[in-house]
N, C-alpha and C positions, 0 to 999 in steps of 0.2 A: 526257879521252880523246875522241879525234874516232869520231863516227858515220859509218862511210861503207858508201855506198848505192848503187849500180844502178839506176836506180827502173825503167828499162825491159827488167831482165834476166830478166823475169817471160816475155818473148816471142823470146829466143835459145835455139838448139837446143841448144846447148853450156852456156845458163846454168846456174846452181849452187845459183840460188835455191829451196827449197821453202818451199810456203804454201799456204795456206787457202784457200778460196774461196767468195765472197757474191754473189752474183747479186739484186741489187733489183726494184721491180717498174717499170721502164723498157728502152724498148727496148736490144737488145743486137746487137752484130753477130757474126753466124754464126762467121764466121772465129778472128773471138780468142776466142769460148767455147770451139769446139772445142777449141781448140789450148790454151786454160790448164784446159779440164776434163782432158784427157789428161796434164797435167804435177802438178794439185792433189792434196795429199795427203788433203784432204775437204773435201766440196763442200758447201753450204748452200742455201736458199734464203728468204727473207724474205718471209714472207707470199705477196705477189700478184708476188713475183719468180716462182716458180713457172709462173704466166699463163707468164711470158716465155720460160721454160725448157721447158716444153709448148708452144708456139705455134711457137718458131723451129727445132725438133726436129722437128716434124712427120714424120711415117713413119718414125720411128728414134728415140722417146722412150724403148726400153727399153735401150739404149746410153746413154741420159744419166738416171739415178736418183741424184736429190741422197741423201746420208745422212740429212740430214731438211730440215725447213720449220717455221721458226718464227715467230709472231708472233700478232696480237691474231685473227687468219686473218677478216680484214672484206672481204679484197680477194680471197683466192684463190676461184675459179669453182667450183662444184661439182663441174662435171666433175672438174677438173683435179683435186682434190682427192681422190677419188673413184677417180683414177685410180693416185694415187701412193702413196694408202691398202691399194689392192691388190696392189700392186707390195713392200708391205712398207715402204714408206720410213716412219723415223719425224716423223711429225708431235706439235708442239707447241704449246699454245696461252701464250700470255703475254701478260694482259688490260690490264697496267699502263702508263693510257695517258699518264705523263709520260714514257713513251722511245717513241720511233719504233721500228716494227720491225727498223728496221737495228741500231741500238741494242742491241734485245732479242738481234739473232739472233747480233751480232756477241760477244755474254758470251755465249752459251750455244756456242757456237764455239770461242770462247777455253777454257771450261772443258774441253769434249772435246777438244781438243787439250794438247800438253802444250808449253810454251812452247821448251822443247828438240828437240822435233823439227822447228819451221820456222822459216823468216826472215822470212817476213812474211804480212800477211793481204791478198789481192786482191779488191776489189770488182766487179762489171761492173754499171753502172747509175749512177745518182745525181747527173750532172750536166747531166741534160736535164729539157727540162720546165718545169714549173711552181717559179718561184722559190723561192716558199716550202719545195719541199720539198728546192732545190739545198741551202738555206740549212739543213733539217734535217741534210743528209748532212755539211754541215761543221761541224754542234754535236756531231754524233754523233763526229768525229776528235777533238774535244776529251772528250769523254766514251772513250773508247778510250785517251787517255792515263794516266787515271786505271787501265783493267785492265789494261796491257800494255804494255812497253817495246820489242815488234815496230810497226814501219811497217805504216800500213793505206793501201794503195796501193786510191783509187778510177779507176776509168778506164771514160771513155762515150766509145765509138768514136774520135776524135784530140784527146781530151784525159786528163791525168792530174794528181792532185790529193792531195796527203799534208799534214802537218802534222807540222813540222820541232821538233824539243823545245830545249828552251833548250841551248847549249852551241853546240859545234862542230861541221860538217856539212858531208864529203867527197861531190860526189853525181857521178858517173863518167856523163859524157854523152857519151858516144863509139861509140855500139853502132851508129850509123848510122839508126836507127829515129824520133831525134828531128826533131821537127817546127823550126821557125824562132823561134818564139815562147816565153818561159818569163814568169813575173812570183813577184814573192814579195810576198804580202798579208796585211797586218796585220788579221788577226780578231781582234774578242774588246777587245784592249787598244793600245797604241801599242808599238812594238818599237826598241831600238839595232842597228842591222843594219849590220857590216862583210862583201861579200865579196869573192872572185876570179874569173876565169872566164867571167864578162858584158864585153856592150859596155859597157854603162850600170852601173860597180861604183859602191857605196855604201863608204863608211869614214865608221865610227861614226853612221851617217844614223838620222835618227829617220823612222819610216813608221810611220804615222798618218793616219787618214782626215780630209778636212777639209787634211794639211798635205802629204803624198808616198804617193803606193801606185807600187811599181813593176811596173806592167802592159808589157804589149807590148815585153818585154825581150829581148834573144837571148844566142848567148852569142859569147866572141870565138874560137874555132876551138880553146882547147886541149884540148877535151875532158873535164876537169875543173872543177866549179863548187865555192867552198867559200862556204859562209854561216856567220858566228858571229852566233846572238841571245840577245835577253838574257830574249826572253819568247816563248810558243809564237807558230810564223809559219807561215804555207800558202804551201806553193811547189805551182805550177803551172806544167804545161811541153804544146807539141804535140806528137803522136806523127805519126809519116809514114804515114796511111793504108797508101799503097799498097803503101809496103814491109813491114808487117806481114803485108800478104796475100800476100806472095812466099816471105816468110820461112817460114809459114805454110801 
């Protein structure tokens, strides 16, 4: 059965999509919180996502009250903390430091949700910064595979980043919102990747580090991409800043 996906219909007025929503502790841009807190059916925040969630809210933090805050809480500020304790939000702590807070916050998400009421989980944070912790957010999609057979869409300002499960993979790039750029990169193991849809397509190409990643790829105009792999693959794509802020 083919998977097929939208991955940018998370930010159409008319999209269809519902989901969850995770906020990390990186910066966030104003525009697309607003607009996917206003569309989430519950909102989260990860530890010292929080910080971010208070900072960029400024003068209007009691319009944006996550349902809770979870994590080992080493990064949220006291204030901040402090303040969303008053507010009622619940907070939680989860001291178990073989998962990253996203990790944590992203099971504890999953479980107050009910797998039938969305489509997918949306991140804002995770691919800025400090490498090492780019490189947490993409253990953490491989650990998310193991809770859930929803998409966990991360996205930092004009990029987007998911982790494609073995099988077959309809992804509908035509919303006009996509950026120039996509790449599909083998984490983790080496992948068999046949698809459609790219300048640069693959049939039966093995992508492996060391021997092909395909970065800096686009696609050819028809609007649809399909990827078949035979092992989990991170597809990555640019989003069109400026037209999400129009849309927006």
């Amino acid at each position: 059965m083919d998977n097929v996906l939208t991955p940018l219909e998370c930010f159409l007025p008319d999209g269809k999509m519902t989901f969850g929503l995770v906020i990390l502790n990186q910066p966030i841009v104003r525009d697309q919180l607003e607009y996917l807190w206003s569309k989430a059916v519950m909102k989260a925040c990860a530890d010292g996502g929080a910080n971010q969630l208070y900072q960029i809210t400024e003068g209007m933090q009691d319009r944006f009250l996550p349902d809770f805050i979870a994590g080992d809480l080493d990064s949220i500020r006291p204030e901040v903390r402090e303040f969303y304790n008053a507010k009622g939000c619940e907070i939680t702590k989860t001291p178990d430091q073989d998962f990253t807070d996203f990790t944590k916050c992203l099971s504890l998400l999953l479980k107050k949700l009910k797998e039938n009421e969305v489509d997918a989980i949306v991140t804002l944070g995770g691919l800025a910064g400090r490498f090492d912790q780019t490189m947490a957010t993409v253990e953490t999609l491989f650990h998310a595979k193991n809770m859930t057979s929803l998409p966990v869409l991360v996205i930092q300002d004009s990029s987007l980043a998911c982790l494609l499960q073995p099988g077959q993979h309809i992804l509908k790039v035509a919303t006009g919102l996509e950026g120039e750029w996509c790449g599909l990169i083998p984490v983790g193991q080496s992948c068999i990747v046949t698809t459609t849809g790219l300048k640069w397509n693959l049939t039966n190409q093995l992508l492996k580090f060391g021997v092909l990643v395909s970065t800096s790829n686009t696609y050819d105009g028809s609007g649809t991409v399909t990827v078949k792999t035979d092992q989990p693959l991170l597809w990555t794509m640019g989003i069109k800043k400026d037209q999400t802020d129009e849309l927006i």
